[in-house]
N, C-alpha and C positions, 0 to 999 in steps of 0.2 A: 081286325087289322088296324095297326094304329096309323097317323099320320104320316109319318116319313116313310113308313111303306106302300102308304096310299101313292103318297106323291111319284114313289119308284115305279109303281103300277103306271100312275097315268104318263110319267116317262114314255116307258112299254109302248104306250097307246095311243103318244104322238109322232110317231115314228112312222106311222103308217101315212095319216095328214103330210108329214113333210114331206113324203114321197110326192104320195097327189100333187101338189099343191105344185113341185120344184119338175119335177116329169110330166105333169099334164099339160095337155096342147091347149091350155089356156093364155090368152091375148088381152092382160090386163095394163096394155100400155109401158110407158117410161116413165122414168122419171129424172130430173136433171139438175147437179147440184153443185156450185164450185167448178161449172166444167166439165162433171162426169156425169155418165150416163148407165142407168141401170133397168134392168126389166125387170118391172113391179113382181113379177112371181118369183124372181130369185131374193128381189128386197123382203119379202112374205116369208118365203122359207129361210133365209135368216133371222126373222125375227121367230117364229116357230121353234128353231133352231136354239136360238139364245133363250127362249123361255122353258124347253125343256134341260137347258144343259142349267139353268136357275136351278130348275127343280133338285137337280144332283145336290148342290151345294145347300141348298134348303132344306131336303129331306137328313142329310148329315150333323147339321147345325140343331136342330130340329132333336133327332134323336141324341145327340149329346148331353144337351142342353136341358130337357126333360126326362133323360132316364129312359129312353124309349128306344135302346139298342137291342138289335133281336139275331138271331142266326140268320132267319131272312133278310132283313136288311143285308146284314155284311156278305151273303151271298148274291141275292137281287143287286143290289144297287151299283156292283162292279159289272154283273152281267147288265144290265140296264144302259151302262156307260158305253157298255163292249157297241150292245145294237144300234145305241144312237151312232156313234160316231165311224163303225165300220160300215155302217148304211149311206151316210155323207159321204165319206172318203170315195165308194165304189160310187156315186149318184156323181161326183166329180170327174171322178174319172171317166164316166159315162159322157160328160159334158166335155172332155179333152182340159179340163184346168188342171188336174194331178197328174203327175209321170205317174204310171202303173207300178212301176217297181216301188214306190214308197210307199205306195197302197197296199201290194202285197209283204211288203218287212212288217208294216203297220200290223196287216193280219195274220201274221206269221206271231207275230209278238203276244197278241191277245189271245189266239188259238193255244199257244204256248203257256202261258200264265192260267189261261179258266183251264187244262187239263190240271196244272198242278195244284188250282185250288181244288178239282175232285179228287185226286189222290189225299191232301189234305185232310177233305172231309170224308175218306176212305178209313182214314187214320183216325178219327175223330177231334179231328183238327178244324179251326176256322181259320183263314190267313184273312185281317183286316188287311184294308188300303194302308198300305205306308207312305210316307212324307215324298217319296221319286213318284209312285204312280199317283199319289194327289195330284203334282205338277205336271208330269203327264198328262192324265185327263184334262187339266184346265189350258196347258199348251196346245192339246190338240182342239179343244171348242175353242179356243180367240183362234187358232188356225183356221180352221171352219168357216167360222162366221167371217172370218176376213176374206177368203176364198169365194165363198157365196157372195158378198158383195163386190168382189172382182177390184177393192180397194177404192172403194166407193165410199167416200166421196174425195178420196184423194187422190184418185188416176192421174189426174191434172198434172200432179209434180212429180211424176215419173218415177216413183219410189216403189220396191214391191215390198211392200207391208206382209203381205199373207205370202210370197213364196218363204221369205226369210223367218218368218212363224212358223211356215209348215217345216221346215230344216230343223231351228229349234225344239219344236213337238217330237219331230223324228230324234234329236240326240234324246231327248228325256223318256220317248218310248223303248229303243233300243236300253237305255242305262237304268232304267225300272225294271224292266223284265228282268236283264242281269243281277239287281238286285234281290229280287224278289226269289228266284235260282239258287242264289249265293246262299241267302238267309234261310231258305227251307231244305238244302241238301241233304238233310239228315231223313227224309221221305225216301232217297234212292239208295239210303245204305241199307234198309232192312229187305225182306222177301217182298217182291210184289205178287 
């Protein structure tokens, strides 16, 4: 297994840690900065958070860059992006910070896309990440990260940083999908 699938793997594998870490009934204090206030375990799981979603972007970089693109990859590393960030979004909402419905379009969206990359690879097709769901994915990790820090350290000035990220994310997840639809249509014209 080469590097940038390694990195996809350990993706996978921090996923589990963020949960621990952001759901367990651990009591590791405050912290307070500019005015704002944050419990060190959400500040943990966003940095957890921001180091797996590194990985995304490093394992891509990575494999470009050295020749080291694989079927794996182009199929792990979107599924890899699905588990991180649909794990966050429901661990959000779990926490009352997300409206549900944008949760569920969220996961309407990615359940929607990973069937049509298996009919794809039914076909003997790979669909790479394209230029909407790059931005996607990375609109919806600065949503994240922004959400888990509750806009921390800028509460202060009354601004919502992460609700108007998580809107954003939602047009570029809703407009990738569609893309992604558009561009492979020719999968729903032959026999299934």
């Amino acid at each position: 297994m080469n590097l940038p699938n390694k990195l996809t793997v350990l993706r996978i594998f921090m996923i589990p840690i963020f949960m621990i870490v952001v759901l367990g009934s651990f009591d590791w204090g405050q912290v307070t900065w500019l005015g704002s206030t944050i419990e060190i375990t959400q500040l943990v799981g966003a940095i957890i958070f921001a180091v797996a979603s590194i990985t995304d972007w490093l394992d891509g970089k990575i494999a470009r860059a050295r020749g080291l693109v694989t079927n794996f990859g182009k199929f792990a590393d979107p599924l890899a992006d699905k588990m991180l960030v649909v794990t966050a979004f429901i661990v959000l909402v779990g926490q009352g910070v997300v409206p549900s419905w944008v949760v569920a379009i969220i996961i309407c969206r990615e359940l929607a896309v990973t069937g049509l990359r298996l009919l794809l690879v039914g076909d003997g097709e790979v669909m790479s990440a394209a230029m909407p769901g790059k931005i996607k994915t990375a609109t919806q990790m600065i949503a994240i990260i922004l959400l888990l820090l509750n806009n921390f350290p800028f509460a202060g000035m009354n601004f919502p940083f992460a609700m108007i990220m998580l809107y954003i994310c939602l047009f570029f997840t809703v407009y990738s999908g569609i893309d992604y639809f558009v561009k492979n249509k020719h999968v729903f014209s032959g026999p299934m």
